[in-house]
Every structure is written in structure tokens, then in C-alpha cells.
Backbone as CSV, one residue per row, in Angstrom:
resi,resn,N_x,N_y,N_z,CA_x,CA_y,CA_z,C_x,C_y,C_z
1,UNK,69.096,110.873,120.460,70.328,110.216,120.107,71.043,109.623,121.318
2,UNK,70.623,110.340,122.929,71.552,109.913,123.730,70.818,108.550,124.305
3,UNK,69.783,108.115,123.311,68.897,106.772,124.272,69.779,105.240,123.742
4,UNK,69.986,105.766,122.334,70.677,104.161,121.791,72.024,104.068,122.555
5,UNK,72.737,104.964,122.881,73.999,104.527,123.851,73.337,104.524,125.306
6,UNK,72.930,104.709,126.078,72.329,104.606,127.146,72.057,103.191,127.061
7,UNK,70.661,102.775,126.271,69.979,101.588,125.925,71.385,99.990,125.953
8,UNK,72.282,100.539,125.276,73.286,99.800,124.871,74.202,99.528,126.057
9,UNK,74.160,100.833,126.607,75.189,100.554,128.291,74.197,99.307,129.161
10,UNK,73.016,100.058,129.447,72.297,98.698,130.201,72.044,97.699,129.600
11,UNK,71.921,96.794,128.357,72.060,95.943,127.895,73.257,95.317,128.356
12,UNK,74.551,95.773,128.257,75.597,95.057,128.027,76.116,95.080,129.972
13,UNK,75.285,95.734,130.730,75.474,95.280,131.863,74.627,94.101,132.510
14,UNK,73.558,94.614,131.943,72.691,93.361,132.183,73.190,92.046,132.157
15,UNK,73.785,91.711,130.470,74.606,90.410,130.195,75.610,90.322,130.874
16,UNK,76.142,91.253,131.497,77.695,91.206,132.296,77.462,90.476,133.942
17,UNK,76.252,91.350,134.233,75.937,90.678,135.564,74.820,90.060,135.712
18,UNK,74.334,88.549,135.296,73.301,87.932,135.261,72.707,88.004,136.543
19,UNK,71.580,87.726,137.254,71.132,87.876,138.217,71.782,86.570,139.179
20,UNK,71.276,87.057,140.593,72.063,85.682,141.086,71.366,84.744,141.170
21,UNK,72.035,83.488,141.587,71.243,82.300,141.502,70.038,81.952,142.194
22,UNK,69.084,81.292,141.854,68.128,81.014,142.838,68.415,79.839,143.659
23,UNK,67.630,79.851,144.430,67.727,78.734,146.004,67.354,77.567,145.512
24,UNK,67.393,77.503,144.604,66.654,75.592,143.955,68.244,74.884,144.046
25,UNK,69.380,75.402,143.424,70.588,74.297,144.173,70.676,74.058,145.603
26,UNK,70.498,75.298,146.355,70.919,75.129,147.696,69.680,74.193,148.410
27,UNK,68.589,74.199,147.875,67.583,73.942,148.204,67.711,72.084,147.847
28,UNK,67.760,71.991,146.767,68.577,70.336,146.623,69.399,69.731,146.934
29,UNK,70.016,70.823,147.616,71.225,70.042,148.474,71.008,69.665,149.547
30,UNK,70.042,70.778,150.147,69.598,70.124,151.711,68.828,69.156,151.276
31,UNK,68.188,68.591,150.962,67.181,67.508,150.070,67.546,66.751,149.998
32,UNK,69.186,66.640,149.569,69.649,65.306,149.337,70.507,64.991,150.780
33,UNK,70.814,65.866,151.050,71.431,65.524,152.388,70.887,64.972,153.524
34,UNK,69.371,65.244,153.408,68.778,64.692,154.425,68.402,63.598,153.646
35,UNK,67.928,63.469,152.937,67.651,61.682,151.903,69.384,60.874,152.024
36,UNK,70.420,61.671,152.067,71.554,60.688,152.421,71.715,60.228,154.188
37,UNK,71.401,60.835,154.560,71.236,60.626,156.064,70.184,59.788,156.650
38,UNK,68.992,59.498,155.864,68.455,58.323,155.799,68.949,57.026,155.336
39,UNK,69.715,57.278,154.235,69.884,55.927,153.802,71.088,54.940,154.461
40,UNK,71.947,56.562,155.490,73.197,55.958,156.042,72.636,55.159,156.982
41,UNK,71.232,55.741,157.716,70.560,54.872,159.226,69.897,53.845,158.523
42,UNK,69.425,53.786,157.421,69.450,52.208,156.994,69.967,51.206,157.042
43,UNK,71.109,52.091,156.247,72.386,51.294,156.173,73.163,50.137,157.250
44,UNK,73.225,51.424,158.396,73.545,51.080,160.050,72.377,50.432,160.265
45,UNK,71.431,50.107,159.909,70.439,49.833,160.737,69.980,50.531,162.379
46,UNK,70.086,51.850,162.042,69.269,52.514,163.343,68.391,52.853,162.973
47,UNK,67.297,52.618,163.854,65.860,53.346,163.668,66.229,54.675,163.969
48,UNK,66.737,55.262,164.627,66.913,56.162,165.314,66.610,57.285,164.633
49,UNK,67.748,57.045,163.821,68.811,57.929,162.535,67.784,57.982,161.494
50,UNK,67.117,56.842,161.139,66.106,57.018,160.398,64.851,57.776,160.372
51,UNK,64.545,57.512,161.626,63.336,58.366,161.817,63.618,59.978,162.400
52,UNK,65.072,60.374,162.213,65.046,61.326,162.435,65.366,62.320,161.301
53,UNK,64.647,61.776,160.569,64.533,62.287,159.056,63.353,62.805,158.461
54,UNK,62.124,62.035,159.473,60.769,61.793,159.015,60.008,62.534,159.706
55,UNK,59.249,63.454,159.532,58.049,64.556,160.156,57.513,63.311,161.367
56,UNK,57.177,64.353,162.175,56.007,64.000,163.389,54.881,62.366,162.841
57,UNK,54.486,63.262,162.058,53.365,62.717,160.373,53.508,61.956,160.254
58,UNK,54.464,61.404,159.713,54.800,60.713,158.482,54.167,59.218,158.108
59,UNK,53.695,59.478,156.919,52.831,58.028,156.577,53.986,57.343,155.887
60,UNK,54.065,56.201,155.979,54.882,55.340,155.171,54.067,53.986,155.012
61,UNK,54.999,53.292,153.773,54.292,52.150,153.429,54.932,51.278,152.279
62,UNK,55.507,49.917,153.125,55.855,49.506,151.609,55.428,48.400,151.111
63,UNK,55.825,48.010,149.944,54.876,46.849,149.384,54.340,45.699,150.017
64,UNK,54.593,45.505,150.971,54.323,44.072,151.462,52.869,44.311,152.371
65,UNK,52.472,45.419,152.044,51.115,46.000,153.109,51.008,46.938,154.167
66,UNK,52.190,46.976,154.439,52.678,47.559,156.090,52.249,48.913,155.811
67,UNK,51.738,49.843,156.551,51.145,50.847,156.460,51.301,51.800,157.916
68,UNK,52.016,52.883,157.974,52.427,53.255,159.322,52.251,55.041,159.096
69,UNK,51.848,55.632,160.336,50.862,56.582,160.523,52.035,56.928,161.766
70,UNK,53.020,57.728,161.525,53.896,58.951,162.697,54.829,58.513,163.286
71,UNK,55.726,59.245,163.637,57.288,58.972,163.864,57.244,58.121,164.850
72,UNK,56.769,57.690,165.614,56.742,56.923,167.342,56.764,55.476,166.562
73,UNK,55.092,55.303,166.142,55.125,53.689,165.374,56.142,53.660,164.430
74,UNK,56.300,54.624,163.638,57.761,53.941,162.444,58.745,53.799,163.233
75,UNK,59.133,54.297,164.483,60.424,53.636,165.241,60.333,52.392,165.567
76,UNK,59.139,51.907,166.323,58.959,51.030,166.762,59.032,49.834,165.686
77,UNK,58.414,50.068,164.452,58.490,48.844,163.257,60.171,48.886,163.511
78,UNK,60.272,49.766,162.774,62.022,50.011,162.225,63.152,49.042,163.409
79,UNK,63.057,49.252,164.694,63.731,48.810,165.636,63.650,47.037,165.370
80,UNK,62.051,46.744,165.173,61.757,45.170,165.054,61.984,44.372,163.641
81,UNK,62.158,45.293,162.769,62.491,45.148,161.071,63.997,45.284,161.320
82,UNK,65.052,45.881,161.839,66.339,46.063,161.636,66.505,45.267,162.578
83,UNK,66.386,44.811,163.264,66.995,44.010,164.044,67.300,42.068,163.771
84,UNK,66.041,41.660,162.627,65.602,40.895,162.133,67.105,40.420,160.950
85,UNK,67.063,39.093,161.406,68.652,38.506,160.490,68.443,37.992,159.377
86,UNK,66.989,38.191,158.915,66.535,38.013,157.077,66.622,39.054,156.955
87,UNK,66.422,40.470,157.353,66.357,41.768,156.895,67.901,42.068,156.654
88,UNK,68.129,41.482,157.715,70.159,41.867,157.900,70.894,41.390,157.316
89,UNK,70.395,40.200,156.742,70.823,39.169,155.137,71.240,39.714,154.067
90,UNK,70.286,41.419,153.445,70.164,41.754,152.442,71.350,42.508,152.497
91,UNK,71.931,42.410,151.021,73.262,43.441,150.220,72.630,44.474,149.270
92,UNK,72.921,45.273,149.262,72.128,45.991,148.059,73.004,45.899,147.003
93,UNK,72.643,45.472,146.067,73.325,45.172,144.467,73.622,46.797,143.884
94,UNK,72.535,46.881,144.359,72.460,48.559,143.581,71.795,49.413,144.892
95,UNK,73.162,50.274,145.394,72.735,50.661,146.321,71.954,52.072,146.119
96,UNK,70.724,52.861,146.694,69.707,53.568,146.390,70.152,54.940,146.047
97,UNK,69.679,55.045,145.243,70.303,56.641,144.077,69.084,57.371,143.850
98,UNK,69.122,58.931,143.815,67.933,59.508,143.416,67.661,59.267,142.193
99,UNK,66.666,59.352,141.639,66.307,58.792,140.438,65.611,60.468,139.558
100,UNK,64.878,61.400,140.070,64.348,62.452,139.916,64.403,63.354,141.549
101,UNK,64.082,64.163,141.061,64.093,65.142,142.693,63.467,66.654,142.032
102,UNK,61.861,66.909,142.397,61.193,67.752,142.081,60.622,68.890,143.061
103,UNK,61.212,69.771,142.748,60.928,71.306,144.123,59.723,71.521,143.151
104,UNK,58.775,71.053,143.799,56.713,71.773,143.607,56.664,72.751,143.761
105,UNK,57.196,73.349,145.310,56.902,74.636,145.843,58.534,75.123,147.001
106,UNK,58.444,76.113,147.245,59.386,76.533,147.860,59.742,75.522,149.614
107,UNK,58.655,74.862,149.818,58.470,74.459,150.478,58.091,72.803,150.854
108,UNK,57.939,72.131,149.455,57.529,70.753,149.226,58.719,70.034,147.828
109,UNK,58.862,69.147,148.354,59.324,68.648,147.047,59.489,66.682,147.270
110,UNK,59.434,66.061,145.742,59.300,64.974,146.079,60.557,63.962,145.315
111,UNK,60.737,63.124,145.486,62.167,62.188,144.909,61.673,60.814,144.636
112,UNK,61.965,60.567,143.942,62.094,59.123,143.304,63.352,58.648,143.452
113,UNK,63.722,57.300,143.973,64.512,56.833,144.352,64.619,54.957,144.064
114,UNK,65.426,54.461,143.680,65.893,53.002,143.704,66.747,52.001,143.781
115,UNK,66.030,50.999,144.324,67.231,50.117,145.021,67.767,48.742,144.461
116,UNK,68.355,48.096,144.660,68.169,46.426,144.341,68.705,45.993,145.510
117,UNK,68.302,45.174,145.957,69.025,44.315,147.162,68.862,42.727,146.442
118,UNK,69.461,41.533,147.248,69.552,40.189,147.280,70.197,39.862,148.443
119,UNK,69.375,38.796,148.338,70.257,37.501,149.740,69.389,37.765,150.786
120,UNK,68.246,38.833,150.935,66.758,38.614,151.876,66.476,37.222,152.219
121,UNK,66.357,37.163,153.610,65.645,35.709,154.037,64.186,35.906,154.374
122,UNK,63.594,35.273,154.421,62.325,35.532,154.841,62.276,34.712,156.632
123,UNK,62.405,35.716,157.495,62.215,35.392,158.948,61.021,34.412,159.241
124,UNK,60.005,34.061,158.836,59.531,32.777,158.868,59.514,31.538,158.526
125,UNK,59.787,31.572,156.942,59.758,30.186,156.803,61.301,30.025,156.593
126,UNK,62.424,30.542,156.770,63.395,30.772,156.683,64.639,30.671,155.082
127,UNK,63.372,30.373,154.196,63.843,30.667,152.889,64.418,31.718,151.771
128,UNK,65.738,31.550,150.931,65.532,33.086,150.580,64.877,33.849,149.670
129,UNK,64.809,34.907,149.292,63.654,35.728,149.085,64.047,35.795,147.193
130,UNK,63.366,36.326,146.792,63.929,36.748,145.601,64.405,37.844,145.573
131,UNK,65.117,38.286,144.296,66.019,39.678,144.653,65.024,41.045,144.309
132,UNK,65.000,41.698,144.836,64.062,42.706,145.362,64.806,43.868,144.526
133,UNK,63.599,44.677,143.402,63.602,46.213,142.844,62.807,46.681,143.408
134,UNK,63.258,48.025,143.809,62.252,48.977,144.641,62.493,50.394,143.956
135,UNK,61.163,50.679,143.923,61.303,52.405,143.532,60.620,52.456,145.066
136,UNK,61.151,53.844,145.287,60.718,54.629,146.304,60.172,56.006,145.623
137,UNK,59.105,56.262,146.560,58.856,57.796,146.093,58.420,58.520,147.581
138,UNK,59.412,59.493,147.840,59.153,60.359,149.335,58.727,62.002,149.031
139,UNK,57.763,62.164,149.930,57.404,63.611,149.430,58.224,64.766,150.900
140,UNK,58.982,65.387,150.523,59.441,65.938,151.439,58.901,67.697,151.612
141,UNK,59.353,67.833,152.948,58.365,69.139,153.176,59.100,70.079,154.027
142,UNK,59.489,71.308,154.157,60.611,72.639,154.703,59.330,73.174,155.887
143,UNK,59.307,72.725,157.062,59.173,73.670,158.450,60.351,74.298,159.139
144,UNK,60.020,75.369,159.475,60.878,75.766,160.182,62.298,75.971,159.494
145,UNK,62.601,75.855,158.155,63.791,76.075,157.629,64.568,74.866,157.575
146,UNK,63.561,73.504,157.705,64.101,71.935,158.242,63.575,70.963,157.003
147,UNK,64.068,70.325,156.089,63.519,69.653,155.261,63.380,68.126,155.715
148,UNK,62.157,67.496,155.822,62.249,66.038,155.970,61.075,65.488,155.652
149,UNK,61.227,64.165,155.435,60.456,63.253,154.665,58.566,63.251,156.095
150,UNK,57.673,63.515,154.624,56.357,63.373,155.393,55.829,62.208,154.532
151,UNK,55.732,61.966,153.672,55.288,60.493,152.769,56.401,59.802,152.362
152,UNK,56.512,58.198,152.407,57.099,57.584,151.657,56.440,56.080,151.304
153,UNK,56.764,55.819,149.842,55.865,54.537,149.410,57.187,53.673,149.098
154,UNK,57.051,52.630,149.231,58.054,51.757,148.680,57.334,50.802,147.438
155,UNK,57.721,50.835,146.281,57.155,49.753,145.235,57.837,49.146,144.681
156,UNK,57.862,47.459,144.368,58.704,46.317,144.075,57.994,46.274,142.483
157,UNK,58.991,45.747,141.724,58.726,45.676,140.536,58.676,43.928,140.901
158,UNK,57.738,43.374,140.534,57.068,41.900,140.354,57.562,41.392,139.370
159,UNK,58.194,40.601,139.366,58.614,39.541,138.065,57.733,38.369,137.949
160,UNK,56.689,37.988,137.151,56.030,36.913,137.216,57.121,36.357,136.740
161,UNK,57.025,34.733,137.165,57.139,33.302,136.737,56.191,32.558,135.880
């Protein structure tokens, strides 16, 4: 007889004190914080700031072919791409918002992200560009208790004519 009140006390503590939260908010927050801290060195146009977001590693690549293999060469693009007054042309219509943000593992997680810009010139033939949709997708990765971007793809949605 003394098990159904017993039984009933830990039940109703159980519901009283749910367990505590797990690390997946805190864990998305650093996630996004470092994905906002990229987009501010965009923004500014520093390589700097940017690549100090991005693993040793880091492959990147966006639609136009460009294909870059570790933090040294992505500075070096980044410095010659931001500096460029067709690149510096662009407004973002829709400035870049997470779109999804997926913790895989305690230690990996990846984001979908998109942009719109207009008013791109094209630095050669000096014409302007059409207005540019981009999904991004970055796979980010926790060393050392440090979250930052080791893959990122950039993809333009194509409007035929």
C-alpha cells in the first residue's frame, strides 16, 4: 500500500522538475554568432574578419567556379574580390538570414542560408549584372570549444530568359 503514494510522490516531482535543458540552444547560439560575424566582415568588406571565421581547411566555392582550398588563399581571393567596385556596387535586397541550422553531432552542424543582392557590375566588361539569389550552405565544426565554418558552397538560382 505504501508503493502507490511513494510512486505518486516521484511522479509529481518528476513533472515539477523537468530535467535541464540541453546544449542545442546554447550550442545555436554560438553558431549563429559566429555565422553573424561573418556576414558583418562581408558586410565591411574585410577579409580579415571573414576569414576569421573559417577553419585552417576550409574549402569554399561559389557559383561562378571559384574553388578555394584553406584560410591563407581565401584571404587572398577575399582581399582582391572586396576590394573590386562591381563587387562594392552590390546592395543586398534581402540581406542573408539563416534559412535552417542543423546540429548532426555535438560537434558538426550545417546552415542554409540566403541572400539577394542587385546593382553587381561585372569588373570586366563593365556592365550590370543581373540580380543575384544565393543559397548558401556552410558546414560548421566545434575544435577546441570554437565553432567555425570548414565548408561553404554558394548556389545562384538561374533564371533562364
Amino acid at each position: 500500500m505504501h508503493r502507490l503514494p511513494i510512486a505518486l510522490t516521484l511522479a509529481t516531482l518528476v513533472l515539477a522538475f523537468p530535467p535541464a535543458p540541453a546544449q542545442q540552444p546554447t550550442e545555436e547560439a554560438a553558431i549563429r554568432a559566429v555565422f553573424a560575424r561573418e556576414q558583418e566582415g562581408w558586410d565591411k568588406f574585410d577579409p580579415k574578419e571573414v576569414v576569421s571565421t573559417y577553419t585552417d581547411d576550409i574549402i569554399w566555392q561559389n557559383p561562378f567556379g571559384v574553388r578555394i582550398h584553406g584560410r591563407a588563399e581565401m584571404e587572398k581571393f577575399l582581399t582582391d574580390l572586396l576590394a573590386r567596385p562591381g563587387y562594392r556596387a552590390g546592395n543586398s535586397t534581402v540581406p542573408v538570414k539563416i534559412l535552417d541550422l542543423h546540429l548532426t553531432s555535438p560537434t558538426t552542424a550545417v546552415v542554409w542560408s540566403d541572400e539577394r543582392i542587385d546593382g553587381l557590375i561585372n569588373d570586366f566588361s563593365g556592365h550590370p549584372m543581373d540580380p543575384r539569389h544565393s543559397y548558401y550552405l556552410e558546414v560548421f565544426v566545434k575544435k577546441d570549444g570554437v565553432w567555425k565554418i570548414s565548408d561553404s558552397i554558394i548556389m545562384d538560382i538561374v533564371h533562364i530568359k
